[in-house]
SELUMMAR-379632 format. One line per 8 residues: number of its first residue (from 1); their letters; for each residue x, y, z of C-alpha. Coordinates in nm, 4 decimals. Example, Ala and Ser with C-alpha at 12.3 -4.5 7.8 and 13.67 -1.06 7.14 Angstrom:
BEGIN
1> AS> 1.2300,-0.4500,0.7800 ~ 1.3670,-0.1060,0.7140
//
This chain:
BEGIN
1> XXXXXXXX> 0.0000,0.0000,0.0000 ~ 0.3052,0.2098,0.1020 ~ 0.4412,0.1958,-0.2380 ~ 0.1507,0.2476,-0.4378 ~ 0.0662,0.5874,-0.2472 ~ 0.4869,0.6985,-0.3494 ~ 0.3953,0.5647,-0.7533 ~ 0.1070,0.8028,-0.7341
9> XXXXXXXX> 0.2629,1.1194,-0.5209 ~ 0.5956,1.0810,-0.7636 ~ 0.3711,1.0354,-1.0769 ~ 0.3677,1.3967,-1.1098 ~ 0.5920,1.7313,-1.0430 ~ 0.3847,1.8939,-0.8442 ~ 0.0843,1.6998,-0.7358 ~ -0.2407,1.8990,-0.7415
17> XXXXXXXX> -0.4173,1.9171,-0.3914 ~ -0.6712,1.6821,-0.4547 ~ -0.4198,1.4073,-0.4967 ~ -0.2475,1.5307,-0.2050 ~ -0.5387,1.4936,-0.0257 ~ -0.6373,1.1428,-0.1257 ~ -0.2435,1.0266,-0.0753 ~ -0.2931,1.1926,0.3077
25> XXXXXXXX> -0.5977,0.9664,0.3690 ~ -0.4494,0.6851,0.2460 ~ -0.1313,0.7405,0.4039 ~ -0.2845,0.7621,0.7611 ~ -0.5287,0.5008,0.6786 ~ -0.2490,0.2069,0.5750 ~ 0.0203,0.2939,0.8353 ~ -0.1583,0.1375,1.1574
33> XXXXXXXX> -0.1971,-0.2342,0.9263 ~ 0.2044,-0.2234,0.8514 ~ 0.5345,-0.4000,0.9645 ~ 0.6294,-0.1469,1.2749 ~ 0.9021,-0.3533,1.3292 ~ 1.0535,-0.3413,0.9976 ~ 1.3265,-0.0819,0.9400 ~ 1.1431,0.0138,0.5670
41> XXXXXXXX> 0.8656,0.0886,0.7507 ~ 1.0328,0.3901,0.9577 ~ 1.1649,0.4871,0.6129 ~ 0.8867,0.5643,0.4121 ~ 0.6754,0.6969,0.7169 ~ 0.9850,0.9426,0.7086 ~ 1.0419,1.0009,0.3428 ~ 0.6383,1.0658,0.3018
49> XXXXXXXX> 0.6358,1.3306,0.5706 ~ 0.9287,1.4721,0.3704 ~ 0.7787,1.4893,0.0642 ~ 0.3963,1.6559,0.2089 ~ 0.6321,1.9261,0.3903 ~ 0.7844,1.9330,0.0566 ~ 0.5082,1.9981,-0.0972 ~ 0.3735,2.2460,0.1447
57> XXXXXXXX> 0.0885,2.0451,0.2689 ~ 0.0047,2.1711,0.5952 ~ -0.3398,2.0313,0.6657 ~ -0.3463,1.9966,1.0187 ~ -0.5949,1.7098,1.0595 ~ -0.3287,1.5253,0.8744 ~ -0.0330,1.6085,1.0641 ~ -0.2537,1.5516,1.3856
65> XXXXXXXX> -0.3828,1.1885,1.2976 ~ -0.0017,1.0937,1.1432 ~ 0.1273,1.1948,1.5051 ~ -0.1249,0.9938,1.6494 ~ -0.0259,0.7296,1.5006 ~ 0.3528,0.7588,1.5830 ~ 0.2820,0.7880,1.9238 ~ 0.1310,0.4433,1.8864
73> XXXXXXXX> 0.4457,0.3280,1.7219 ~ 0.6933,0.4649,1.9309 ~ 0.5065,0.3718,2.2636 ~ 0.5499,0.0066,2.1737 ~ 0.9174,0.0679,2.0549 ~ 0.9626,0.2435,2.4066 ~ 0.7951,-0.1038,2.5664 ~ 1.0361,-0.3044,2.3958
81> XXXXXXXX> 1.3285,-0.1427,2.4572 ~ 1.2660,-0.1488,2.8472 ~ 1.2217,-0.5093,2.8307 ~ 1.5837,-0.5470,2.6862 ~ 1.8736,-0.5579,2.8981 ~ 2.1063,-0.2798,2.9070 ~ 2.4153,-0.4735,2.7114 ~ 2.1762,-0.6154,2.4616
89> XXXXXXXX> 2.0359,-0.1859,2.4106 ~ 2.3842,-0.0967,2.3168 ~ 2.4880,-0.4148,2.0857 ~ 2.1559,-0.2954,1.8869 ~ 2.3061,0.0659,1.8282 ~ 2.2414,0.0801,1.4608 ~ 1.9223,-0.0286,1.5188 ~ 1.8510,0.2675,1.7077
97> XXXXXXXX> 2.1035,0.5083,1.4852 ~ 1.8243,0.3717,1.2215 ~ 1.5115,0.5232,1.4318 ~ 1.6853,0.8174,1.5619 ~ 1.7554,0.9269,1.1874 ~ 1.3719,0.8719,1.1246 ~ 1.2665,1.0422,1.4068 ~ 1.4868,1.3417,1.2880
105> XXXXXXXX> 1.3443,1.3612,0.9323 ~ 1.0054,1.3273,1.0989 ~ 1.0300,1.6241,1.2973 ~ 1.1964,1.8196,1.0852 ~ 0.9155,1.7770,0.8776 ~ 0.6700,1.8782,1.1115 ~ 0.8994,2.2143,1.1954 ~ 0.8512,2.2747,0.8112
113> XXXXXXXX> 0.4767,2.3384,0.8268 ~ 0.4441,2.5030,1.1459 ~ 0.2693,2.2207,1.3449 ~ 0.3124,2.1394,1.6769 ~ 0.1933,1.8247,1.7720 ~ 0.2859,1.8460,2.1725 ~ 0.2214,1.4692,2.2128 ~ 0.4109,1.3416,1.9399
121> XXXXXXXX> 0.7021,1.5673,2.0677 ~ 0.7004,1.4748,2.4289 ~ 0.7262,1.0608,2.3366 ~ 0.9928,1.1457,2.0764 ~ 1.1749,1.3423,2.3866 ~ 1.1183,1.0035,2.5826 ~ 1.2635,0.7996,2.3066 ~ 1.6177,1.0028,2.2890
129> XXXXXXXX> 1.6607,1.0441,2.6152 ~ 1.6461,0.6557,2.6610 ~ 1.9674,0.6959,2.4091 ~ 2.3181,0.7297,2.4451 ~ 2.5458,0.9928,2.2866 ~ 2.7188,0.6750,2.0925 ~ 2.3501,0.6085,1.9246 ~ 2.3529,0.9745,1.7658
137> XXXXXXXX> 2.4966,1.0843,1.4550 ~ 2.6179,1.3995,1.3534 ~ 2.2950,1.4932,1.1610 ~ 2.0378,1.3742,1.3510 ~ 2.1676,1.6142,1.6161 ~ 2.1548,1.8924,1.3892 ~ 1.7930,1.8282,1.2338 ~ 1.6797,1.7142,1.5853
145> XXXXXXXX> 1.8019,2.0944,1.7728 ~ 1.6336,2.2655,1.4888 ~ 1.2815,2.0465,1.4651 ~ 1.2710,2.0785,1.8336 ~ 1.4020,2.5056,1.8524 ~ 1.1521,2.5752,1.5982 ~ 0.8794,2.4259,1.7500 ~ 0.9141,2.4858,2.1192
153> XXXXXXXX> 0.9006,2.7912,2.3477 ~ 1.2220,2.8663,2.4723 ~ 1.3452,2.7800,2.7838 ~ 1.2663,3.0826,2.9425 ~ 0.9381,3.0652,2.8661 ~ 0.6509,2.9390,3.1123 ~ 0.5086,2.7016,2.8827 ~ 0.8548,2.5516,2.8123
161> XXXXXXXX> 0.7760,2.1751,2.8282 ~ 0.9382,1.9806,3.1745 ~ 1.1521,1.7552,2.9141 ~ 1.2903,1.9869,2.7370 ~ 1.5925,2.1165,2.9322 ~ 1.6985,1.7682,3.0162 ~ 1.7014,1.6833,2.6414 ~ 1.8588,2.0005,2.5616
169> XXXXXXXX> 2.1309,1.8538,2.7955 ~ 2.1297,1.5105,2.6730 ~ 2.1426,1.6812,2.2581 ~ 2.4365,1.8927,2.4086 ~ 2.6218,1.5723,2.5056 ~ 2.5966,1.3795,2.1768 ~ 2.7204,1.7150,1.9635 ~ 3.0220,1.7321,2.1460
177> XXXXXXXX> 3.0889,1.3659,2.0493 ~ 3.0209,1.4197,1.7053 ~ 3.1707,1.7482,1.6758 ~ 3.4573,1.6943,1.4369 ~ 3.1667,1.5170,1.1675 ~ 2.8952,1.8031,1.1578 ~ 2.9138,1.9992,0.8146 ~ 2.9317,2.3733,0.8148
185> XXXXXXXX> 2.5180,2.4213,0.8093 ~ 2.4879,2.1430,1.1445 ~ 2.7288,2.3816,1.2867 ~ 2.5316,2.6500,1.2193 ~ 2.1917,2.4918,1.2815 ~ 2.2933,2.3681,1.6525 ~ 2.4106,2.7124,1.7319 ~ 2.1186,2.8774,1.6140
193> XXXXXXXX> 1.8927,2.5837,1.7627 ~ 2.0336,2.6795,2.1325 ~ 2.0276,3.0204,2.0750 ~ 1.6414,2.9899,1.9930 ~ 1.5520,2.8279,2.3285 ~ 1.7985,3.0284,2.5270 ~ 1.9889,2.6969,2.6254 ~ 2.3295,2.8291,2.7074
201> XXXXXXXX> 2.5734,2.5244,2.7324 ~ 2.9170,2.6279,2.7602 ~ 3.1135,2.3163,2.6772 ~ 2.9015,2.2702,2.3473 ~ 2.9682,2.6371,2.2606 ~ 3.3276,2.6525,2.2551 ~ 3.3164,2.2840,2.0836 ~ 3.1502,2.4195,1.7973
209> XXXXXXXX> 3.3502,2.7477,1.8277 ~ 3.6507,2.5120,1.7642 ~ 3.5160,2.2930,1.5104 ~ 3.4152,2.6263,1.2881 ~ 3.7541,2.7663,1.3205 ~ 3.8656,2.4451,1.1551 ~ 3.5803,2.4335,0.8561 ~ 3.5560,2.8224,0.7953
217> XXXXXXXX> 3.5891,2.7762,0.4317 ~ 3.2706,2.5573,0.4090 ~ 3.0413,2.8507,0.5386 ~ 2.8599,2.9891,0.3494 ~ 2.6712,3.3432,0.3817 ~ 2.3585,3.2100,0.5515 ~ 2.5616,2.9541,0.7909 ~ 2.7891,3.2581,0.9194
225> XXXXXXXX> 2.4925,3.5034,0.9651 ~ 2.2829,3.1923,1.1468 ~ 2.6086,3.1034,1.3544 ~ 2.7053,3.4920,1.4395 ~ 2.3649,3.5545,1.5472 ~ 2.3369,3.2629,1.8165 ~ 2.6568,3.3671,1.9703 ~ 2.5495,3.7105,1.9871
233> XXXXXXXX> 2.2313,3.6030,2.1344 ~ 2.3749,3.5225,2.4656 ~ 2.6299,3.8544,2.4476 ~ 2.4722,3.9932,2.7836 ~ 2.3848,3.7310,2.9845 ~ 2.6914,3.5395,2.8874 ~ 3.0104,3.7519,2.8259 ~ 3.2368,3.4532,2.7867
241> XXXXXXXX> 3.0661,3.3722,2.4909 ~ 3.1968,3.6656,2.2755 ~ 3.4868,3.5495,2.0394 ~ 3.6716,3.7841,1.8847 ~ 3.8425,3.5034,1.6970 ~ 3.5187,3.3703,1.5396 ~ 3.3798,3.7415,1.4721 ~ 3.7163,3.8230,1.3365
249> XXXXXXXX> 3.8035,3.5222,1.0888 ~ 3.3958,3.5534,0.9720 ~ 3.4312,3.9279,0.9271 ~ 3.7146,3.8810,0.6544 ~ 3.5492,3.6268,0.4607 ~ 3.1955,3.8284,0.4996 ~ 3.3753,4.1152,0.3412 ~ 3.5356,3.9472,0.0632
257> XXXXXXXX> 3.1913,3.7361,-0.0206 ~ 2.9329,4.0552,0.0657 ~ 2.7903,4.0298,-0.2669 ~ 2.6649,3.7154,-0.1954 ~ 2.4626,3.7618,0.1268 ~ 2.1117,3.8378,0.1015 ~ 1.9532,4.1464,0.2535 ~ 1.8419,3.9815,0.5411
265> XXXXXXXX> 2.1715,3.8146,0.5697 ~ 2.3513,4.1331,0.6134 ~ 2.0640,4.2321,0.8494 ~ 2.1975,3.9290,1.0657 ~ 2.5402,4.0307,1.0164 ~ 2.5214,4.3767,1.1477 ~ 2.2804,4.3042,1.4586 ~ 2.5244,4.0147,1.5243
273> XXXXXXXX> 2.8475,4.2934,1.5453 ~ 2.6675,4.5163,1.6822 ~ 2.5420,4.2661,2.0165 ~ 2.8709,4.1676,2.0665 ~ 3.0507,4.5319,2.0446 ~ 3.2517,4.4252,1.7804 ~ 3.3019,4.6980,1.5110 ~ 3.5472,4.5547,1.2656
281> XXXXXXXX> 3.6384,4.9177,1.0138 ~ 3.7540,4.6956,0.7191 ~ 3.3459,4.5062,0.7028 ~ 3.1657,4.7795,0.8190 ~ 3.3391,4.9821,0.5637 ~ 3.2323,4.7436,0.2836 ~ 2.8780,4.6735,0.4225 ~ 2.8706,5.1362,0.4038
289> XXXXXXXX> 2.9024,5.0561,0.0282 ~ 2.6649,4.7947,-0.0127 ~ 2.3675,4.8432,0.2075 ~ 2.1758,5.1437,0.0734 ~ 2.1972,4.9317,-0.3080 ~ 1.9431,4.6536,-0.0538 ~ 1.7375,4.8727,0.1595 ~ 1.4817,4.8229,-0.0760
297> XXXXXXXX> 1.4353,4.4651,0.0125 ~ 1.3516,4.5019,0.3421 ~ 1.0873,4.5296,0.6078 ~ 1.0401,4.7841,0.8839 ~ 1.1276,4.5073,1.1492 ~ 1.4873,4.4241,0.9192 ~ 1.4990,4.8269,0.8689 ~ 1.4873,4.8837,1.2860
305> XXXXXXXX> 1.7275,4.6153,1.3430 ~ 1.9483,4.7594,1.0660 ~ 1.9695,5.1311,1.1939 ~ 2.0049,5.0095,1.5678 ~ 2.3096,4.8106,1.4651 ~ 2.4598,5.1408,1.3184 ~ 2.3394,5.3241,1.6051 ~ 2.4821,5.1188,1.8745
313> XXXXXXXX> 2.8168,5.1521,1.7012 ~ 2.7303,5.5493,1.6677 ~ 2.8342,5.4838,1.3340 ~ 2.6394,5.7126,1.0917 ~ 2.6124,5.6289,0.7345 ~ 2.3953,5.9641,0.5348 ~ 2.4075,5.7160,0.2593 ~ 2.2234,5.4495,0.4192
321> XXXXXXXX> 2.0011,5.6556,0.6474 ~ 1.9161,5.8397,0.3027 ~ 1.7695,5.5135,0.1847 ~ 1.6012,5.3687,0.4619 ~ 1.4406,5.7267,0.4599 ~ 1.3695,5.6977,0.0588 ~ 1.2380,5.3328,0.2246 ~ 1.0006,5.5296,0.4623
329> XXXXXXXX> 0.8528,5.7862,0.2564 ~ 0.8650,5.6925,-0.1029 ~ 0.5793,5.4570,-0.1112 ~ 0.2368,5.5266,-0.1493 ~ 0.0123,5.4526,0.2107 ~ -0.0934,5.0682,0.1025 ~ 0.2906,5.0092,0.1194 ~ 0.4380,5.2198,0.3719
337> XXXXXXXX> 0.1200,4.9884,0.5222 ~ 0.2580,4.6890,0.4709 ~ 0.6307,4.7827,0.5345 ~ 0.5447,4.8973,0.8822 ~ 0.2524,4.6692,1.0134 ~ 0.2303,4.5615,1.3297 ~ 0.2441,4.2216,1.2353 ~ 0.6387,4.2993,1.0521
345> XXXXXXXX> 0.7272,4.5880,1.2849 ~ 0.6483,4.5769,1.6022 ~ 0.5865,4.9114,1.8343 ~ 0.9620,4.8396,1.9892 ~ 1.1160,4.8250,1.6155 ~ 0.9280,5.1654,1.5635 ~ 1.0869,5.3581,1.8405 ~ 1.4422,5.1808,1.7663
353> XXXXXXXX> 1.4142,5.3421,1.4138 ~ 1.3029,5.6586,1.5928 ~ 1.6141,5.6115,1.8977 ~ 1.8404,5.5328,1.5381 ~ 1.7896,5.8536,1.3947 ~ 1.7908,6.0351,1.7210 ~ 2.1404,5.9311,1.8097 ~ 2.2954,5.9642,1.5378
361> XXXXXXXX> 2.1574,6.3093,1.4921 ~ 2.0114,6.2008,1.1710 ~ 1.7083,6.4949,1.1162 ~ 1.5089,6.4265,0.8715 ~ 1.1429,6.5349,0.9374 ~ 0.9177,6.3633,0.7433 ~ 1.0203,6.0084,0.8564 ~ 1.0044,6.1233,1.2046
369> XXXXXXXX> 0.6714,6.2437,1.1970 ~ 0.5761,5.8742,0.9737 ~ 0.7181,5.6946,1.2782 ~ 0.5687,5.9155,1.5640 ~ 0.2042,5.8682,1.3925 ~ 0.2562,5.4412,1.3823 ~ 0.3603,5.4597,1.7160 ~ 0.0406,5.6333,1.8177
377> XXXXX> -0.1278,5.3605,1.6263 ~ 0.0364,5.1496,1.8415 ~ -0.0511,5.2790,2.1672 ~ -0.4565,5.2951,2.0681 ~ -0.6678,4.9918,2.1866
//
């Protein structure tokens, strides 16, 4: 049944959602009848939730019933694996390297369309924690920090989950031991991952510090903004963080690749600097040059984040304050709208533009008095 539902989702480019549909039902309706304990099984339960994120099928009844039925599976995995003794766990470890990777494509999957199936989530935190660092692999860690970082609260939250600091911890453990075998983006994705949920962990900080110093020429513009940023995200609370050497050896290869970042990117990059108090002349000289030609491209959130960087730095760029000005003003009220709603820019990212421009002495009239009247807007119930 399994492989006549892939014939007919492959049959076609880009299945129309009526045959999505149908494959869904089918899917959910076939998966309780199959061979749980067969490794193919965890497979193509994986590579189908792949493909519907793929395809950008977000249909929540599916995603709910398909996590109802995983809970099923993994409850009786849990049941057998307590029933084993703890010599005969670890002799099975690629057994369980198999259903760690599964789980890992699974919830990556359901991190890709924004659905958060709590129950599903807290037996899959069950399941690793039963598992030892040596079960892991390099890549599950990576996809499992991000699948569980996008879909969580952080830490700090009060509707953080009770497991998830102790799998935080256990996640921490088993990307130290693969360290030296995660590629530039795992890097980058842990990083980011812990930075998300505000889980500081020291020892796994400076490991992957270490292993980017030795792999900075596989980074790529979106892995250095991604792994900048989740440093810089713990700049206050946790000074020891703050590497000059990792700020400085990205900062030469950011300067020498700018062209190549996207606006947002560069967004990253200077709200990364400027967190950590490190202004480097030689990037921020290039980034002077290159900025206002991408000011275009971005939001009023991305636009507040931008100036504040500059601002922190009291580094004043007429050129680039001229644009985000243009940005402001230029566009007729269904834009300047949408550029500045509260659902892009928040009332805080309004009066960051307006602290921008005030330190930096930047008067320009008109785009005060646009940002004075949203933040009224703001303010009314």
């Amino acid at each position: 049944m399994l492989r006549r539902i892939s014939q007919r989702l492959i049959s076609e480019p880009q299945p129309s959602p009526a045959v999505l549909r149908e494959c869904a039902d089918q899917l959910v309706r076939a998966l309780p009848s199959e061979n749980h304990e067969h490794v193919g099984f965890y497979w193509s339960v994986s590579m189908f939730c792949n493909k519907f994120a793929g395809y950008a099928f977000t249909d929540p009844p599916f995603w709910q019933q398909l996590g109802d039925v995983l809970i099923g599976v993994l409850t009786q995995t849990q049941q057998q694996q307590r029933q084993q003794h703890h010599k005969q766990q670890e002799a099975s470890g690629s057994s369980s390297a198999v259903e760690i990777r599964w789980l890992a494509l699974i919830l990556n999957s359901y991190a890709r369309v924004d659905f958060r199936h709590e129950r599903l989530m807290e037996v899959a935190a069950s399941v690793l924690l039963q598992r030892t660092a040596p079960s892991f692999e390099g890549t599950d860690v990576s996809q499992l920090c991000n699948a569980f970082a996008r879909l969580s609260p952080p830490l700090t939250s009060p509707h953080a989950p009770k497991y998830l600091r102790q799998l935080c911890d256990g996640l921490a453990v088993a990307a130290m031991r693969h360290v030296a075998e995660l590629s530039a983006q795992g890097i980058a994705n842990i990083v980011n991952a812990y930075a998300r949920l505000e889980a500081f962990h020291h020892d796994l900080f400076v490991a992957l510090e270490t292993a980017a110093m030795d792999k900075l020429d596989s980074f790529g513009p979106q892995e250095m903004a991604n792994a900048l940023n989740g440093y810089a995200k713990f700049a206050d609370s946790r000074p020891e963080v703050k590497s000059p050497r990792l700020f400085d050896a990205f900062g030469d290869r950011i300067a020498a690749r700018l062209r190549e970042f996207k606006p947002p990117e560069l967004v990253m990059v200077v709200n990364a600097y400027a967190k950590v108090g490190f202004h480097r002349r030689r990037l921020f000289d290039r980034l002077d040059e290159r900025l206002p030609e991408v000011v275009g491209h971005l939001n009023g959130r991305e636009l507040s984040i931008l100036a504040n960087g500059y601002a922190r730095f009291w580094r004043r760029c007429d050129a680039l304050f001229d644009q985000i000005s243009v940005r402001l003003l230029s566009a007729d009220h269904s834009q300047q709208a949408d550029i500045l709603r509260p659902s892009v820019c928040s009332g805080m990212n309004l009066a960051l533009l307006l602290h921008s421009y005030g330190r930096l002495a930047v008067r320009h009239q008109g785009v005060i008095s646009v940002l004075v009247t949203h933040i009224d807007r703001h303010r009314r119930p």
